[in-house]
N, C-alpha and C positions, 0 to 999 in steps of 0.2 A: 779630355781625359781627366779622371775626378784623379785628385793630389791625395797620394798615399796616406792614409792615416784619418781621412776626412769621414768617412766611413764605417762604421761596425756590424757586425749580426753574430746575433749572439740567437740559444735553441727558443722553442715559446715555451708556455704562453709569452706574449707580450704586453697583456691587458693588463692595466694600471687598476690595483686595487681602489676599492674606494676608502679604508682606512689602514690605519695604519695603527703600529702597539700604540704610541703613543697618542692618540685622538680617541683609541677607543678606551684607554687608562685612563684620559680626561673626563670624558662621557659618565664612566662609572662616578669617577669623584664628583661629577656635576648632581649627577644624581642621588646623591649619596648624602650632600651638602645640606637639602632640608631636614632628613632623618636627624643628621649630625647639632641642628639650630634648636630642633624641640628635645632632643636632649639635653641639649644645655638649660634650656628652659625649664625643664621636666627635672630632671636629679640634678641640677647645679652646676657652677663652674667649674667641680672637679672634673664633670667630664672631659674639657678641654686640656686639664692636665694629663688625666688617660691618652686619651686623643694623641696629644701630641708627642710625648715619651714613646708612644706605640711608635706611630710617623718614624721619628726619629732616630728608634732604635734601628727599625726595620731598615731603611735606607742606609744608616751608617753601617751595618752589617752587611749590607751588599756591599758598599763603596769598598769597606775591607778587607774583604773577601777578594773580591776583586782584584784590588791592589797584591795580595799577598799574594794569590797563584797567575800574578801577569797576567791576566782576562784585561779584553775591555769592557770599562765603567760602562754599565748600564741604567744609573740609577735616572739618568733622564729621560725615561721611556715611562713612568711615571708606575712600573708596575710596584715597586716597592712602596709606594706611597698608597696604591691601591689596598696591600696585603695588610699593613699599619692599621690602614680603617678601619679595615672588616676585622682585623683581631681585635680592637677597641670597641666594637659593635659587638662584639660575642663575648664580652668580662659585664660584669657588675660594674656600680657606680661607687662601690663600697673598697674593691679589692687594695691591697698595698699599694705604693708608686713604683715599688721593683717588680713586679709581675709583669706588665706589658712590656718593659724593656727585654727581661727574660724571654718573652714569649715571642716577640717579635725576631729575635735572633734566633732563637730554635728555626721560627717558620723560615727564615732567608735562608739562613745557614746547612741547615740537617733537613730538610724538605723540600727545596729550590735549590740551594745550588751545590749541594753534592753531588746532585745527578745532571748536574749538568746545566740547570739556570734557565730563565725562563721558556717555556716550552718543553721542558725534559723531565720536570715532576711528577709524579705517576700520580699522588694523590694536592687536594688543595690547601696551599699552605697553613692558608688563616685557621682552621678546622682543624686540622691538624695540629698546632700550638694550643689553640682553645683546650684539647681531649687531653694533649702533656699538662696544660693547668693544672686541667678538672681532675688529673687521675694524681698529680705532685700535690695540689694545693685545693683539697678537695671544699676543705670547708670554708675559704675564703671567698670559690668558685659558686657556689653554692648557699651564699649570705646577699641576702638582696634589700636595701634600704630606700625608703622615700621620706623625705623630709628629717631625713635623723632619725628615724623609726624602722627595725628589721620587720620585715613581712615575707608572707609567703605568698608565688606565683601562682597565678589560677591554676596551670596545668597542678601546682603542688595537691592544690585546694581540690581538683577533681578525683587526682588519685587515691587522696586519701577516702576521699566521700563526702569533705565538704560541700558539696554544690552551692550551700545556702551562703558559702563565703564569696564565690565567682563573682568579680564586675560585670553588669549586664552588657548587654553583646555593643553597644554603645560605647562604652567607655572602655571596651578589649578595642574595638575598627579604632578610635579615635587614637588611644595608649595611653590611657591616663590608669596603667595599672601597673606591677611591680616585673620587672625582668631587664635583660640586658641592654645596653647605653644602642644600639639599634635596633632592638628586634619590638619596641613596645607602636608603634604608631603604624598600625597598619595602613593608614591612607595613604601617610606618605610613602610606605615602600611602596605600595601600587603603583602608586604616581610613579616615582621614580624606576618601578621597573619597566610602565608602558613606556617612557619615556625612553628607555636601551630599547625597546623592542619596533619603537618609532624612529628611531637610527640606525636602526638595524645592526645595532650592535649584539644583542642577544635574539634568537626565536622565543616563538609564545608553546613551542612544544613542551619542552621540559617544564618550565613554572606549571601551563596547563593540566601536565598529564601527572605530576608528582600534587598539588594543591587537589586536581579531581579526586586522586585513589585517597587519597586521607579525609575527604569530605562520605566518598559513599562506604568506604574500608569504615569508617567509627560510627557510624550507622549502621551497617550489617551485625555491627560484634555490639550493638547495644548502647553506644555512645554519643555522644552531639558531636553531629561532625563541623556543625557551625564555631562552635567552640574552641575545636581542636585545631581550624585554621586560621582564628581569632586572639588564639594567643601562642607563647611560645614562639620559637626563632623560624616557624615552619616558611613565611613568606620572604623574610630577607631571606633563608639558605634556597629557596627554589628559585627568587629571583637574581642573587647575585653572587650567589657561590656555588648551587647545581650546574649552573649555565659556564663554567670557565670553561675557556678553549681547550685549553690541556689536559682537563681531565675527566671529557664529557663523549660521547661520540659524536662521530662526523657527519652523521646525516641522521633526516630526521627520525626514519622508524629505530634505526639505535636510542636515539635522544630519547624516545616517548618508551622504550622498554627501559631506562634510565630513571626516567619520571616513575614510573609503576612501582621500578623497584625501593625507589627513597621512601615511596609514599608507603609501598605493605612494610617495609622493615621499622617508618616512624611508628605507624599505627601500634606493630607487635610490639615493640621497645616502652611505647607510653602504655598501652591498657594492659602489659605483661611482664612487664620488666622491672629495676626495680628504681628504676631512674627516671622520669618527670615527662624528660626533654629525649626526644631522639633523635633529633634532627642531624646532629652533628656525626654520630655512629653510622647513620643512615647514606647519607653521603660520602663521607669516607668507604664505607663499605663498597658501595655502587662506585666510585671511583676505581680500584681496584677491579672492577668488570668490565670496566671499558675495555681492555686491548681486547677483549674475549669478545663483547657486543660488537664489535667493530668489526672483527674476522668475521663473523659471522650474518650479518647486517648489511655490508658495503657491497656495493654491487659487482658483477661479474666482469673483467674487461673485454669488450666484445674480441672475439678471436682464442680466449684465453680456455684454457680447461676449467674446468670446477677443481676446487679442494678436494685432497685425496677424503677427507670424513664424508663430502655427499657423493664421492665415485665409490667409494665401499656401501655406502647406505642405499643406493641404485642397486649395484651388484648384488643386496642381500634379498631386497624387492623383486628382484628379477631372478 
């Protein structure tokens, strides 16, 4: 007879993920690390100062958060350290040293963890702090330097009707041109996004389906689509901030109505708007669609009735 307590069962599933927060937090930072090297290469050591004020802010803001409403610390799950990045990735090389500190405690604070912390954010944090910059500190947001020298970004350069100023499509894929401390070296996000998508820590849905519409979208309306996902922040935000778990749908045909949608609201935003860049409006917006893409996307549980919106839209067919 088996000795009392030797024993459990608990409901299923029982099957052992294959990651976990913190391996797939890793992952991102792993991949994340080359972008972060040619930066520093590219606009200088400031970036590392950015860099790590962001990190640092971001984490100390969870820790104290944390501490003050009794939660348990989470900051070793490594998500905080992921959000730092990516807000460091979406500022200039240029901005003040108080900005990213700023920014990073907005995104922990007032977009993660008032709703509840990681998993409960409705929209993504880092994008979220970037858009409070851009719209508090627009023109800090919006000053872009290389070698000591203010320049303007190709996306600037096309809307205005420069074309003759664009870096040829060479030195946009490579990133040897003017825009934010992540978003210029398009090899490397590639790299690093097959790279989640070879770990299967992200699908190839969302990057696919949001990079395609903005490739054949700027060509329908008259534009290089080659350009349009050659420069600007389109490939880091489809590769590692469209794709967050929390605020993307759950399965794929949601994901790829997701991709569609980042990709026609970039396209309108750049060739109609009066702003450069849309990537970040674009995403945030589609993040707020999700609980709705998801109702309506997710499959039916077998046994289960339909929603009352397709038993009323039967009954009107019928």
């Amino acid at each position: 007879m088996a000795k009392e307590g030797i024993l459990s069962a608990s409901t299923s599933p029982h099957q052992r993920a294959a990651h976990s927060t913190a391996s797939i937090m890793r992952d991102v930072i792993f991949a994340m690390i080359p972008i972060l090297i040619f930066s520093v290469l590219y606009f200088g050591w400031r970036v590392l100062l950015i860099t790590g004020l962001s990190v640092a802010s971001a984490v100390l803001s969870e820790w104290i958060w944390q501490k003050l409403t009794k939660q348990k610390v989470t900051i070793s799950d490594w998500s905080a350290v992921v959000t730092g990045m990516l807000l460091a990735f979406n500022l200039p090389a240029s901005v003040p040293w108080w900005m990213p500190i700023i920014g990073s405690a907005f995104a922990i604070i007032i977009v993660k963890q008032i709703f509840g912390g990681i998993g409960q954010n409705f929209m993504n944090p880092a994008l979220a702090a970037r858009c409070f910059l851009l719209v508090a500190w627009s023109s800090a947001m919006v000053t872009f330097q290389v070698d000591g020298v203010t320049v303007a970004t190709p996306l600037a350069y096309l809307q205005s009707g420069e074309e003759s100023m664009v870096p040829s499509y060479l030195g946009c894929f490579l990133g040897v041109i003017p825009g934010c401390l992540g978003e210029t070296s398009k090899l490397l996000i590639l790299l690093g996004g097959l790279y989640l998508i070879w770990r299967k820590v992200i699908s190839f849905v969302i990057p696919l389906s949001y990079i395609g519409t903005v490739f054949v979208l700027s060509y329908v309306l008259g534009g290089d689509g080659l350009y349009q996902i050659l420069t600007g922040g389109l490939m880091l935000g489809a590769f590692f901030m469209a794709t967050d778990y929390t605020t993307s749908p759950m399965n794929a045909k949601g994901q790829c109505i997701m991709g569609i949608g980042c990709g026609i609201l970039t396209v309108l935003i750049r060739f109609y708007g009066g702003y450069p860049e849309g990537v970040s409006f674009s995403i945030l917006l589609m993040n707020i669609c999700v609980p709705l893409i998801d109702r309506f996307t997710m499959p039916r549980v077998f046994g289960t009735e339909k929603s009352s919106f397709f038993k009323k839209k039967e009954e009107k067919q019928s």
